[in-house]
C-alpha positions in Angstrom: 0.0 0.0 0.0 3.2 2.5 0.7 4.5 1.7 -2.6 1.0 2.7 -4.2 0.6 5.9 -2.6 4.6 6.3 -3.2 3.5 5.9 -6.7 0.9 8.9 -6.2 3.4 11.1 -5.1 2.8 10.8 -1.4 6.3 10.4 0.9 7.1 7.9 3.2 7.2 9.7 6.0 3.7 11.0 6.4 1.6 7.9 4.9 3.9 5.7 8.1 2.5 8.7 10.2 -0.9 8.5 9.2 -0.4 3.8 9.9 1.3 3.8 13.2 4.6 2.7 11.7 7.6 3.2 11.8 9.4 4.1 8.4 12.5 2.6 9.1 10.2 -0.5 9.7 9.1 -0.3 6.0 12.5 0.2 4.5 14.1 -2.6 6.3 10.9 -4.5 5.1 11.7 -3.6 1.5 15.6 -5.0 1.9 14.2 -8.1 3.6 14.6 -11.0 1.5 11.9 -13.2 0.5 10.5 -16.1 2.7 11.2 -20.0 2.2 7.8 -20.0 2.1 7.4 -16.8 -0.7 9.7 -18.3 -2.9 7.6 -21.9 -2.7 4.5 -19.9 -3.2 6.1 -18.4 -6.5 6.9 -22.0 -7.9 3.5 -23.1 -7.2 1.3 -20.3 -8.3 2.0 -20.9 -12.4 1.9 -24.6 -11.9 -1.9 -24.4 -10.2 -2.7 -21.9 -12.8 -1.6 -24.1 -15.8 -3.3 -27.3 -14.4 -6.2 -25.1 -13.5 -6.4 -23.9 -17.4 -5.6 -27.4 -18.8 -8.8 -28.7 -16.5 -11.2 -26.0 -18.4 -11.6 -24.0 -14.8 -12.8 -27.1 -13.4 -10.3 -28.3 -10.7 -10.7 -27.2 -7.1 -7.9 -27.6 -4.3 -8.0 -31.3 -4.2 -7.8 -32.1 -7.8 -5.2 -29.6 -8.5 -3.1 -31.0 -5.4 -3.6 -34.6 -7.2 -2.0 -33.2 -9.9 0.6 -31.2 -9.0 2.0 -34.5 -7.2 1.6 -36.7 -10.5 4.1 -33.9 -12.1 6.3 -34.3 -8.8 5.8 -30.7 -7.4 4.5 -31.8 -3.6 2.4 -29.5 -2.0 -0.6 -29.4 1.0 -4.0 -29.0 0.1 -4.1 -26.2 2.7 -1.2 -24.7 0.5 -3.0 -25.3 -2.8 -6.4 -23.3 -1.5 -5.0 -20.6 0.0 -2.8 -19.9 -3.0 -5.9 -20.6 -5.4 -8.0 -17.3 -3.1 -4.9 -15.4 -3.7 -5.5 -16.2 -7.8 -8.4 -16.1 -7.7 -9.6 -19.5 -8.8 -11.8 -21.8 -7.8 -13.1 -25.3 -9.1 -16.8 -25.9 -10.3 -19.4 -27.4 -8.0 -21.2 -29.8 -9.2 -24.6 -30.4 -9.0 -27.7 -27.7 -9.0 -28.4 -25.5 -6.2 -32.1 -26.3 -5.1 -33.7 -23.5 -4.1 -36.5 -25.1 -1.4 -38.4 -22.0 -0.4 -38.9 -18.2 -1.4 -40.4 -15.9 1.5 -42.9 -13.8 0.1 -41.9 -10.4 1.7 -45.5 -8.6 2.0 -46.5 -11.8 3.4 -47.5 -11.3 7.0 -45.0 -13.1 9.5 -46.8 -15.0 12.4 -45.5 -13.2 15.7 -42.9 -14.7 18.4 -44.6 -15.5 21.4 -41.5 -16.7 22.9 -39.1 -13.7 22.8 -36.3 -16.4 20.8 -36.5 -17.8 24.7 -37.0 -21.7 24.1 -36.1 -22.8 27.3 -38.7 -24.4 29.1 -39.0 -25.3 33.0 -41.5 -28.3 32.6 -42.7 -30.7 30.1 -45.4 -29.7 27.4 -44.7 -26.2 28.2 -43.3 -25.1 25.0 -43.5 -26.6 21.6 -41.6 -25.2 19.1 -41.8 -26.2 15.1 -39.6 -26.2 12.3 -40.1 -27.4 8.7 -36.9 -28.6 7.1 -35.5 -29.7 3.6 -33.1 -33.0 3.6 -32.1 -34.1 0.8 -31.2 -38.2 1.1 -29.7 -40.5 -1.4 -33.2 -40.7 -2.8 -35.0 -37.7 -3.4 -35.9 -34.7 -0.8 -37.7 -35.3 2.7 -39.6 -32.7 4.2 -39.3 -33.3 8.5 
């Protein structure tokens, strides 16, 4: 972000002001040289972006880690997702989204009696009801 504004023709000196930090901080920053784990991040990132491309867009993290180790290039799965949200890419999902219900929202919503308080000191005092979408192996069920 310093470099940006640097760019913009604001100094150092005020924009480390205006963050709490200390400039010296950010030039030793800038000498620093890059992580272990930087420089394994820059080896990665064209090789999850090429077998990302050759898939169509269609590989997620685990797919892509599957790959990488058939080309030889270990790496975590953890590695492989966070440096696909820093590119940007993600696999498809399969499947369609069901959409089970749509609230109408001039319909008139039946008030709360309880006060979201469902705790109950005896039996049969409180009945609370719920209608729920689970979808099984064979089709929806409505519980």
């Amino acid at each position: 972000m310093i470099d940006h504004l640097r760019a913009n023709g604001l100094g150092v000196d005020p924009v480390c002001r205006v963050l709490e930090l200390s400039p010296s901080t950010y030039f030793a920053r800038k000498k620093r040289p890059k992580s272990a784990r930087r420089l394994r991040d820059e080896q990665l990132m064209p090789l999850i972006e090429e077998i990302h491309a050759e898939s169509g867009g269609t590989y997620g993290a685990r797919r892509i880690t599957r790959a990488l180790r058939r080309k030889g290039a270990e790496a975590a799965r953890c590695t492989v997702e966070r440096l696909m949200a820093e590119l940007g890419l993600e696999g498809v999902i399969r499947g369609r989204r069901r959409r089970t219900t749509v609230p109408e929202p001039t319909a008139p919503r039946p008030p709360d009696l309880v006060d979201r308080d469902f705790t109950a000191s005896r039996p049969d005092e409180l009945w609370v009801a719920d209608m729920t979408y689970v979808r099984t192996w064979s089709g929806w069920a409505y519980v």
